[in-house]
C-alpha positions as CSV (number, residue, x, y, z in Angstrom):
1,X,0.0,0.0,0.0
2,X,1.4,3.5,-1.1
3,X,2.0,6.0,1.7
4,X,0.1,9.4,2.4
5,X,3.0,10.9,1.2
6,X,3.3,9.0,-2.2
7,X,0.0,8.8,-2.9
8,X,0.1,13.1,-2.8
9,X,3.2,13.7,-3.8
10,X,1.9,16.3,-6.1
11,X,0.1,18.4,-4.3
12,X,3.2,18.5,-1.7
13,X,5.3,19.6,-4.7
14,X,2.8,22.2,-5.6
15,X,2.2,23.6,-2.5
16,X,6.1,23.6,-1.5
17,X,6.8,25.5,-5.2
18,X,3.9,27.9,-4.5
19,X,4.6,29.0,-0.8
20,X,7.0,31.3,-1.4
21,X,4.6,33.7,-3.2
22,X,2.6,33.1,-0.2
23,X,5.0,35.4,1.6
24,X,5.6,38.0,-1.0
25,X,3.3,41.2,-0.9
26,X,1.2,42.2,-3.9
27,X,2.9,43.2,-6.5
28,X,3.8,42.4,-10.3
29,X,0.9,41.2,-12.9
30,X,-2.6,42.1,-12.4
31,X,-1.6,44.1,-8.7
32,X,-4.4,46.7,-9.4
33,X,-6.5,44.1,-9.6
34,X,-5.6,41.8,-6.3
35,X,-5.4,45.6,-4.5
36,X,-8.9,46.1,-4.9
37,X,-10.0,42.6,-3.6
38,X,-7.4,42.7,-0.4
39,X,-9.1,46.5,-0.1
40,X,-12.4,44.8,0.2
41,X,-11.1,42.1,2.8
42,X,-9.7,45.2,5.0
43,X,-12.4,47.4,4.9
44,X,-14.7,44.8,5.8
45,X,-12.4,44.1,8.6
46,X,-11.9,48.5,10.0
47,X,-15.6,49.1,8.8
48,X,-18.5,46.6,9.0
49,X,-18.2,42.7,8.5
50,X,-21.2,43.3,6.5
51,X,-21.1,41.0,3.4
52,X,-23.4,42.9,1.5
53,X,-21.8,46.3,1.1
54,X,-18.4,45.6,0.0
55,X,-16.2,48.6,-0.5
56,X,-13.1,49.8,-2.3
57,X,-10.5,52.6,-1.2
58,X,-11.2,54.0,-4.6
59,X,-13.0,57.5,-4.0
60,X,-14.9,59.7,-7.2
61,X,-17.8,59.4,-9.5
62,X,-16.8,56.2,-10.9
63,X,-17.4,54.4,-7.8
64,X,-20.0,54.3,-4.8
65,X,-20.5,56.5,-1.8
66,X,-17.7,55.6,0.6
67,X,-16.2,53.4,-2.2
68,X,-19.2,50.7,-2.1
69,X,-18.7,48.4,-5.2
70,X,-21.2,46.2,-7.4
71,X,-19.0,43.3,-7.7
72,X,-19.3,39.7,-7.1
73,X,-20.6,38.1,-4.2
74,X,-17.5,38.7,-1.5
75,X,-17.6,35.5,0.3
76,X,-13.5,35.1,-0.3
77,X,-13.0,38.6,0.7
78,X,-14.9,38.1,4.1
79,X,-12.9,34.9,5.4
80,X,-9.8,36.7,4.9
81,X,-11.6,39.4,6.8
82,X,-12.2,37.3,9.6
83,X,-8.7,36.1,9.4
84,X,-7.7,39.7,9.6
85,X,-9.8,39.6,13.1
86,X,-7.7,37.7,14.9
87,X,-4.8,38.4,13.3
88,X,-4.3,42.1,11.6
89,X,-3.9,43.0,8.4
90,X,-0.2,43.1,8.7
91,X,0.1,40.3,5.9
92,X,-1.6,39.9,2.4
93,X,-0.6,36.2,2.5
94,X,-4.1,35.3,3.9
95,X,-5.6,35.8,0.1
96,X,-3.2,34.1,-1.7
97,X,-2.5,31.4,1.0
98,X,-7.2,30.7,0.5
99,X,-6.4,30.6,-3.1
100,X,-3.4,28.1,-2.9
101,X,-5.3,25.8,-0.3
102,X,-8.4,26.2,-3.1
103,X,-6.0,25.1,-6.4
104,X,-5.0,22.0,-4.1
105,X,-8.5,20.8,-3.4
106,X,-8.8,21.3,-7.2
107,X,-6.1,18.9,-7.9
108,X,-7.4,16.8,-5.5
109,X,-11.5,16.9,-6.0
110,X,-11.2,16.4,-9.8
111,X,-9.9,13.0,-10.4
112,X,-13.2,11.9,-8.0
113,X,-15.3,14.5,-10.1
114,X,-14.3,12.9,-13.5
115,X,-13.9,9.4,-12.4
116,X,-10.5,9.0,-13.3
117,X,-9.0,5.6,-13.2
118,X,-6.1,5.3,-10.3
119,X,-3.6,4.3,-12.9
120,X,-3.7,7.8,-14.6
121,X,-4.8,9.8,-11.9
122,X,-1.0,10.9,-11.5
123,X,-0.9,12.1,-14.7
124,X,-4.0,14.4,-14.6
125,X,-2.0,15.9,-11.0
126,X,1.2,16.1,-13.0
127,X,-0.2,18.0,-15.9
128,X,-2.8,20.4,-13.5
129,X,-0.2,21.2,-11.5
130,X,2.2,22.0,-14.1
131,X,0.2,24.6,-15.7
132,X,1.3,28.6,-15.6
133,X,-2.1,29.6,-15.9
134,X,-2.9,27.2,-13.0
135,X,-0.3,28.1,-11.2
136,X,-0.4,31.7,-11.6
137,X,-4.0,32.0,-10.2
138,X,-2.9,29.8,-7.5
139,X,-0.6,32.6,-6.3
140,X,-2.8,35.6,-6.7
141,X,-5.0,37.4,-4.1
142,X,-8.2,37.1,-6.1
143,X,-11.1,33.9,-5.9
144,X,-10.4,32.2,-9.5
145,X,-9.4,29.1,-7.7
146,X,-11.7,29.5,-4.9
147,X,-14.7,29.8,-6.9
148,X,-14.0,27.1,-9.3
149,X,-13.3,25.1,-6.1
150,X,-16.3,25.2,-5.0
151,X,-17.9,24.7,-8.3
152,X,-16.3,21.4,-8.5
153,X,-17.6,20.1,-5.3
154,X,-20.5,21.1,-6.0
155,X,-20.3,18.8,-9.4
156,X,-18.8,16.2,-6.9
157,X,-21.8,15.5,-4.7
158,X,-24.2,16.0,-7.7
159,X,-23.0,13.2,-9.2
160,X,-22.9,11.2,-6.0
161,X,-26.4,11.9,-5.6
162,X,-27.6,10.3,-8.8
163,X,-25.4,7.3,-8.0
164,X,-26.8,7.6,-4.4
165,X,-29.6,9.7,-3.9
166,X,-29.8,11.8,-0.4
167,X,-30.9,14.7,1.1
168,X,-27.6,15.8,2.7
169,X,-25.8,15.1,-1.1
170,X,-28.2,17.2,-3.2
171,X,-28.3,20.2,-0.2
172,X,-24.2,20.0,-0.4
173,X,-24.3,20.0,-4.2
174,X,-26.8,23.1,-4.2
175,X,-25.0,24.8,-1.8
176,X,-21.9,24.5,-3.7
177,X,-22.9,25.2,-6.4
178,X,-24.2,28.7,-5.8
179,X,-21.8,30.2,-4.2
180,X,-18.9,29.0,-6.7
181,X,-21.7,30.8,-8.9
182,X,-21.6,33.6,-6.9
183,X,-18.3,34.0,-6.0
184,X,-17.3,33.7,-10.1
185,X,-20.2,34.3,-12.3
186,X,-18.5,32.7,-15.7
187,X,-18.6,28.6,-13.4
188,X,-22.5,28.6,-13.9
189,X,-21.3,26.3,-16.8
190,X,-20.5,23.8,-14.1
191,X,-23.9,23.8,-13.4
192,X,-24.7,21.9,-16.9
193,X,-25.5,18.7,-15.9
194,X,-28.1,20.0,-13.8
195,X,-30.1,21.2,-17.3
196,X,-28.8,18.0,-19.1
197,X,-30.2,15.7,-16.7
198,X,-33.6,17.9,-16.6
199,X,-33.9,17.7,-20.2
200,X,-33.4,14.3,-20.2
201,X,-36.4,13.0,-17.7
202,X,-38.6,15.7,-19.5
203,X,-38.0,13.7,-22.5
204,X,-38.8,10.3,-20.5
205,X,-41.5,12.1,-19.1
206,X,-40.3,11.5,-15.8
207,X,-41.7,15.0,-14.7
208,X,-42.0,14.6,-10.4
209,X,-37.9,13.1,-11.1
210,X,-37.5,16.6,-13.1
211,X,-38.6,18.3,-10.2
212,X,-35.8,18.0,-8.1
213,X,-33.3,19.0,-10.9
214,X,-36.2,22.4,-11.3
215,X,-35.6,23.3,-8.3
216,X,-32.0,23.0,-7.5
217,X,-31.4,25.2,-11.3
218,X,-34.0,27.9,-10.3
219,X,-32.2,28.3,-6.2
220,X,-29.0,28.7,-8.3
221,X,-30.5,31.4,-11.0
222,X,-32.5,33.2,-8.5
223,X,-30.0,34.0,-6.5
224,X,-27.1,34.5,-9.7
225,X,-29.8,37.4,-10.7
226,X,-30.8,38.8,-7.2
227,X,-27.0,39.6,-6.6
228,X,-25.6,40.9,-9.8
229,X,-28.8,42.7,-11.3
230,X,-31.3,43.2,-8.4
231,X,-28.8,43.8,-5.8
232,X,-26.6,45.7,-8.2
233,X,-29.5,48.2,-8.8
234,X,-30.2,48.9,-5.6
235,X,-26.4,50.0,-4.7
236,X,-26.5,52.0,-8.2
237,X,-29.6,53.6,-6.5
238,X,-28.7,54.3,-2.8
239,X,-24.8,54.5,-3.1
240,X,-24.8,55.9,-7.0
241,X,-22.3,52.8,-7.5
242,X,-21.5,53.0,-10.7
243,X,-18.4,50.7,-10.3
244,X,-18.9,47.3,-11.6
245,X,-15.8,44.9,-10.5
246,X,-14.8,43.7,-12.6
247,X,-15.8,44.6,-15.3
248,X,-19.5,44.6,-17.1
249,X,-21.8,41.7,-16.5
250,X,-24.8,40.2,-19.1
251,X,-24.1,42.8,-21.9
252,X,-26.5,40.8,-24.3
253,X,-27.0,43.6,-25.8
254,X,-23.8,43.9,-27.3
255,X,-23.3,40.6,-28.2
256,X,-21.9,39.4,-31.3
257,X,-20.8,35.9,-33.2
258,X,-17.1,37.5,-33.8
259,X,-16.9,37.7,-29.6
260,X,-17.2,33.9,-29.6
261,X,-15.1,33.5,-32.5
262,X,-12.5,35.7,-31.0
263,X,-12.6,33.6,-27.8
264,X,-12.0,30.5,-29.3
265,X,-8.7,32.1,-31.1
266,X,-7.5,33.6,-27.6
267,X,-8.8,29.9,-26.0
268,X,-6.5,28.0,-28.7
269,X,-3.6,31.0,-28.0
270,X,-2.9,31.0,-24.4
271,X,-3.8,27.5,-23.8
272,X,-2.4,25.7,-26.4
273,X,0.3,27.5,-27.1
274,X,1.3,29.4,-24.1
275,X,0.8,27.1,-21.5
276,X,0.1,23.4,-22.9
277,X,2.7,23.5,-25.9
278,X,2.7,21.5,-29.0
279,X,3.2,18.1,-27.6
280,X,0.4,18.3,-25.2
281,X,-2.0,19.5,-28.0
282,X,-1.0,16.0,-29.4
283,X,-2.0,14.7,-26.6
284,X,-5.3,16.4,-26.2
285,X,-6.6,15.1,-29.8
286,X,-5.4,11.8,-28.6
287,X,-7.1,12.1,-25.2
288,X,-10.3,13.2,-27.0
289,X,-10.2,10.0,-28.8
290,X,-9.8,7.5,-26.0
291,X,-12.8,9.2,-24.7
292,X,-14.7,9.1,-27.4
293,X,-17.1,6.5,-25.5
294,X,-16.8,7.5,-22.3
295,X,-20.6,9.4,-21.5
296,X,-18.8,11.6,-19.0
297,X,-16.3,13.0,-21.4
298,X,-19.6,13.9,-23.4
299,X,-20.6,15.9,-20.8
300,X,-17.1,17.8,-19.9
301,X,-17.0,18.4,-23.7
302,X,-20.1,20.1,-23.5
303,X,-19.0,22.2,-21.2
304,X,-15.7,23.3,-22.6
305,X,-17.9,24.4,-26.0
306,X,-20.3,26.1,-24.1
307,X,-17.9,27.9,-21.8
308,X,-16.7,29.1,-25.3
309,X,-19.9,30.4,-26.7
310,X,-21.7,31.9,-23.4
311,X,-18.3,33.4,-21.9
312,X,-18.6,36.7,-23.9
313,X,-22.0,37.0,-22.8
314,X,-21.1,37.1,-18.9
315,X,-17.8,39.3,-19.1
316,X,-19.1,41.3,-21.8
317,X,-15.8,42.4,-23.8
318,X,-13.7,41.7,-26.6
319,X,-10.3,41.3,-24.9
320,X,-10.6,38.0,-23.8
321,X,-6.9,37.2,-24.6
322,X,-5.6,39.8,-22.2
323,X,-7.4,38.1,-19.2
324,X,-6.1,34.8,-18.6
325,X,-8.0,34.0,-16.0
326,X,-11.6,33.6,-18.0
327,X,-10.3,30.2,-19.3
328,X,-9.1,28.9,-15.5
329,X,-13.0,27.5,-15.5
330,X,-12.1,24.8,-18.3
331,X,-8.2,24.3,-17.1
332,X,-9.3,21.2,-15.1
333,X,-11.6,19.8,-18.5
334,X,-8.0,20.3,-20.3
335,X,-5.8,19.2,-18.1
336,X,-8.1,15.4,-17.7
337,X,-8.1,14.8,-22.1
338,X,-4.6,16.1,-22.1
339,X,-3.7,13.4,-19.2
340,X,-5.5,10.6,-20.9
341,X,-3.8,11.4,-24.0
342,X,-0.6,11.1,-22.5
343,X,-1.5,7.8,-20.8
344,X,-2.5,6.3,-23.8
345,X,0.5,7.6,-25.7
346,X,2.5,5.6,-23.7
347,X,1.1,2.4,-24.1
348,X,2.1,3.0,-27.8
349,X,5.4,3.3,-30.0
350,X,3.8,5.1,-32.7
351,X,2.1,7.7,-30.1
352,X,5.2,8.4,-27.7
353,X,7.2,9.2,-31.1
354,X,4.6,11.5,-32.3
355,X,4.3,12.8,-28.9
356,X,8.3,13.6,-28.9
357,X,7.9,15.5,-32.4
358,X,5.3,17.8,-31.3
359,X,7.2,18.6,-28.2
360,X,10.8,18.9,-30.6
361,X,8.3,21.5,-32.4
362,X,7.2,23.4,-29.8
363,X,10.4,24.4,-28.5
364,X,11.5,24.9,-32.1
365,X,8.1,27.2,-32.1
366,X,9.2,28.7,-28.6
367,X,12.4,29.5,-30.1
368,X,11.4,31.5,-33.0
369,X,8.6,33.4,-32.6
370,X,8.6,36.4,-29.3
371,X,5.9,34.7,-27.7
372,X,6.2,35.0,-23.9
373,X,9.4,32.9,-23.5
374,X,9.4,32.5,-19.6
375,X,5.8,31.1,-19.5
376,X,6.1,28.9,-22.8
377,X,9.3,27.3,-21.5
378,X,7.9,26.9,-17.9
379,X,5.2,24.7,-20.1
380,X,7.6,22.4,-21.2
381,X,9.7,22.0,-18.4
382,X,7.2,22.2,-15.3
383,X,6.0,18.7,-16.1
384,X,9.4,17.0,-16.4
385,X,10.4,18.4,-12.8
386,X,7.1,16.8,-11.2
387,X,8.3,13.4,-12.6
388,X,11.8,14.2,-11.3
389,X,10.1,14.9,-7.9
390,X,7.5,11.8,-8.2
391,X,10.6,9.4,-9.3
392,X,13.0,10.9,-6.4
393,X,10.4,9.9,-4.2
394,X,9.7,6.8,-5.1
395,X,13.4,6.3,-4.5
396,X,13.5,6.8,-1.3
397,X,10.2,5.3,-0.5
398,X,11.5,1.9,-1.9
399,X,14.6,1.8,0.5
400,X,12.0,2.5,3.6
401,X,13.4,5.6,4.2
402,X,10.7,7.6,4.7
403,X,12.4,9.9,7.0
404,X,13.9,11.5,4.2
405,X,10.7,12.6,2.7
406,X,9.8,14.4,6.0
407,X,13.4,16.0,6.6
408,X,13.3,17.1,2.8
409,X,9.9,18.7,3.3
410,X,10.6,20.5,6.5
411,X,13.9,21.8,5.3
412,X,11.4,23.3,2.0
413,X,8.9,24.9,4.5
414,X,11.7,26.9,6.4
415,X,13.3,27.9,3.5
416,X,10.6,29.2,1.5
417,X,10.7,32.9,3.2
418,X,14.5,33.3,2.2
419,X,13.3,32.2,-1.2
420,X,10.8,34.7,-1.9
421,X,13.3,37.3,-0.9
422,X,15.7,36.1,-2.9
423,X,14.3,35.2,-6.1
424,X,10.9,37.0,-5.7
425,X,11.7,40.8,-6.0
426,X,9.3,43.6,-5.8
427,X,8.8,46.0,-9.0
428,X,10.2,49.1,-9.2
429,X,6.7,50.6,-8.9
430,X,6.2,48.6,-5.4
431,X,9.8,49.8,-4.3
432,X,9.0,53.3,-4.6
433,X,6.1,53.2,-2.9
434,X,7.4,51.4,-0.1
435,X,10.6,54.2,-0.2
436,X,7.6,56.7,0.3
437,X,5.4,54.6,2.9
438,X,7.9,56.3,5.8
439,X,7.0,59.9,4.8
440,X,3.7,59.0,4.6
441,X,3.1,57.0,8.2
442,X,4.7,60.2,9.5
443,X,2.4,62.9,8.2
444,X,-0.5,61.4,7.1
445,X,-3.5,60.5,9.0
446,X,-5.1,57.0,8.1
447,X,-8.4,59.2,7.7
448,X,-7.0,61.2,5.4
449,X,-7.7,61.3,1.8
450,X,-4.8,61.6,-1.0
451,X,-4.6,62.2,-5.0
452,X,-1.9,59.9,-6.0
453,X,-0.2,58.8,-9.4
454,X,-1.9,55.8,-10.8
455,X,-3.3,54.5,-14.1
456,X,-7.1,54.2,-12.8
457,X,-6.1,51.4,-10.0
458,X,-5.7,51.3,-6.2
459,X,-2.6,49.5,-5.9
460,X,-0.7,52.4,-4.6
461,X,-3.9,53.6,-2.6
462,X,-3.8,49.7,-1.3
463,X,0.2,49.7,-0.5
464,X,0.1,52.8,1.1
465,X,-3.2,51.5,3.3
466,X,-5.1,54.5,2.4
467,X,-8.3,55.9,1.0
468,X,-8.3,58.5,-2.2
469,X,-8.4,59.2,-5.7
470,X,-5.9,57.7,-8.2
471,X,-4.9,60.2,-11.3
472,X,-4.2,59.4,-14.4
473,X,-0.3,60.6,-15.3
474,X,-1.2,63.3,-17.8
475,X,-3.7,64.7,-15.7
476,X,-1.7,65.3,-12.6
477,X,-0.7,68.8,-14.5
478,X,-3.8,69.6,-14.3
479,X,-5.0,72.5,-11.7
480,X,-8.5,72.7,-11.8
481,X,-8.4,68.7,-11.5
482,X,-7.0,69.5,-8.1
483,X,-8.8,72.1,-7.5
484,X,-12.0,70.1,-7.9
485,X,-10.3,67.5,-5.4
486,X,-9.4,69.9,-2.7
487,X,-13.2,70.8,-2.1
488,X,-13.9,66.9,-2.4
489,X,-11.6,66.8,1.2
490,X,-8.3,65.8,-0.2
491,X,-5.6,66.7,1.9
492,X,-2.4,65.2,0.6
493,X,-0.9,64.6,-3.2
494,X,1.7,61.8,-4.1
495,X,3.2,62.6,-8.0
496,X,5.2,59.5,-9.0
497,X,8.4,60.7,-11.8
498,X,8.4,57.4,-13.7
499,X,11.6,58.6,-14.8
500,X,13.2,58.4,-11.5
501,X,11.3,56.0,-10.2
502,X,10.4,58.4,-7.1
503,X,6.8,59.2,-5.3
504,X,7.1,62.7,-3.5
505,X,4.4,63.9,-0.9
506,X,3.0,67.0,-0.9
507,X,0.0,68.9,0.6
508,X,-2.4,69.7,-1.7
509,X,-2.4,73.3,-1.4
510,X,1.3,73.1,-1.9
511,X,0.6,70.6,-4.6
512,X,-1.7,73.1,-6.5
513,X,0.5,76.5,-5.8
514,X,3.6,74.5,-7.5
515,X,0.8,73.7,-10.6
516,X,0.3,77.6,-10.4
């Protein structure tokens, strides 16, 4: 019998490779938009634990009264929130350490969700695991891996209700369900097999065995359009919230074929190419074909099209390709054909040769076209250390020397804070405004509202743990702008000089005399 230890191996590896980020503050890609979900955690923590008004520290007309938000439902925010209550926000590891714990009861839920036979269960970890996109949302303060968490398990006790129907497994699944719904709006398409199977019994005419299916889809849709349009209206209405994080939700309206069509290129882009490679796009065709009879896979490839076609109706944009994170919902549906393809493969000559020539290709691809080199070559490679890990292992497991295994993953724990130091360095940006955070501490009260430097995001409002207005860089020459802010009750101004890398503090009057 394999040992805890071997049976996980990957999620150990995945967790120990990830816990460095746990311990580095926000910074780098997408920081603007982790700073406005940590802002929500801490101001339900210093203002009201009330889940219902979640708030910003973005101040103006493009947001609430007192910075309340439309957004989705803030259940992630609010446990880090009650972290915060017993410990203090002095550390923004609580996010990313919920969304780390999430990704690894993703790894660990889906091989039970999809029924994956134990023999290739290893390589649906490997290949899940070894995923930038994966792993990059894995290490972010924001609930992509939370909600699709949630979404799983609540596929997970759906299905174990219709192989063994009870109360407790259909509440659970429900449950689930709606808030992974909730918490990400773009996982209702987890919630297909629910319509499937009511479409089905209709057809039988099995309509009082429909029922249950009715009920559980309209619990789910009620409350999916009480909280983004119902809810939504009545903050635009009593808060003039005008700020929908993130971004614009059920644009029908603007809907158009070339939205879907253009998802499908950025879907082929940045998961095929970017983060799968060539040779694991030979694996996927030949994973689709091995489960070409398996009624499951029907239903996950159901899902993966629909994802494609609905997606541009929930986000409501065009720009797909620059937000990686729309296509996290399907990573585990990809991840599952690619694995079986790559367990079939190697039951065959003819298959682990082809595999090998795709993957001779895609680093010959890598190599010639300026596609983001550190991510493609983090595809190819990420998978080949899990095996090293998974063999090394199973080295030392052979010889009974189990001790090892602890003493190497204690040693990886403790030195996981000297690693993000070392090899984890913050931006230039997030060095300049923690050169300026001792000015600021000094003369600025935490009540106090500030003008600062900043492309339309609260990053630097969120570093420097205060509440304000962030200006554009061309409009930070402009008086009247300032003018208009003074009489709003700002009291301090922060330019940044890109150029020197350098934030400077000023009061405003002092601010708007130089502008004079």
């Amino acid at each position: 019998m394999k040992s805890w230890t071997q049976k996980h191996i990957v999620l150990i590896f995945f967790f120990l490779m990830a816990l460095p980020f746990v311990y580095r503050p926000i910074d780098g890609f997408h920081a603007w938009r982790q700073s406005n979900t940590a802002a929500v955690s801490k101001n339900f923590y210093q203002e009201s634990l009330n889940i219902f008004f979640p708030k910003i520290d973005i101040r103006g007309e493009s947001v609430g009264i007192g910075g309340v938000a439309k957004m989705e439902f803030p259940l992630y925010q609010f446990i880090i929130a009650l972290a915060y209550k017993i410990f203090g926000t002095i550390w923004d590891g609580f996010g990313i350490l919920l969304s780390l714990l999430s990704s690894l009861a993703i790894i660990w839920i889906t091989p039970k969700v999809f029924r994956i036979q134990r023999d290739s269960v290893i390589y649906f970890q490997i290949i899940m695991a070894s995923c930038p996109l994966f792993f990059a949302w894995s290490t972010k303060f924001m609930p992509q891996t939370f909600g699709l968490a949630l979404a799983l398990f609540g596929y997970y006790y759906y299905k174990e209700n219709k192989d063994s129907p009870k109360p407790k497994l259909i509440i659970l699944s429900t449950i689930f369900f709606t808030i992974g719904v909730l918490v990400r709006p773009f996982y209702i398409l987890w919630c297909f097999p629910i319509l499937m199977d009511f479409c089905l019994k209709l057809r039988k005419r099995a309509f009082k065995k429909a029922s249950l299916e009715l009920m559980q889809g309209l619990f789910i849709i009620t409350l999916f359009f009480g909280w983004y349009l119902l809810w939504g209206k009545y903050l635009t209405k009593n808060f003039n919230s005008n700020f929908m994080y993130p971004g614009s939700i059920l644009k029908f309206e603007n809907y158009s074929l070339s939205y879907s069509l253009e998802f499908l290129l950025a879907f082929s882009k940045i998961i095929f190419l970017n983060q799968m490679n060539f040779c694991f796009l030979a694996a996927f065709f030949v994973g689709i074909l091995k489960l070409k009879n398996n009624p499951l896979s029907f239903e996950l490839i159901c899902i993966l099209c629909l994802y494609s076609v609905t997606l541009p109706f929930i986000v409501g944009t065009t720009q797909i390709d620059y937000h990686p994170y729309y296509f996290l919902g399907v990573s585990p549906i990809l991840a599952y054909v690619i694995s079986q393809g790559i367990h079939k493969s190697l039951e065959n000559k003819l298959l682990i040769t082809s595999f090998f020539v795709f993957l001779i290709i895609g680093i010959g691809f890598n190599l010639t076209f300026t596609i983001p080199s550190k991510i493609l070559m983090a595809g190819l490679f990420l998978p080949f250390i899990f095996y090293g890990v998974k063999f090394f292992f199973d080295y030392l497991y052979k010889r009974n020397k189990e001790v090892w295994g602890v003493i190497i993953i204690i040693l990886a724990l403790l030195m996981t804070p000297v690693i993000s130091r070392i090899f984890l360095k913050p931006t230039p940006l997030r060095m300049a405004l923690e050169r300026i955070q001792p000015a600021v501490q000094k003369n600025v009260s935490p009540n106090d509202l500030i003008a600062i430097t900043a492309r339309d995001h609260a990053f630097p409002l969120y570093v420097l743990k205060l509440k304000g207005y962030p200006i554009a860089p061309p409009q930070m020459e402009d008086v009247n702008i300032f003018m208009d802010l003074k009489k709003q009750g700002v009291k301090w101004v922060i330019p940044y000089n890109e150029n020197l890398n350098h934030f400077s503090l000023f009061k405003i009057n002092d601010y708007i005399q130089n502008l004079k």
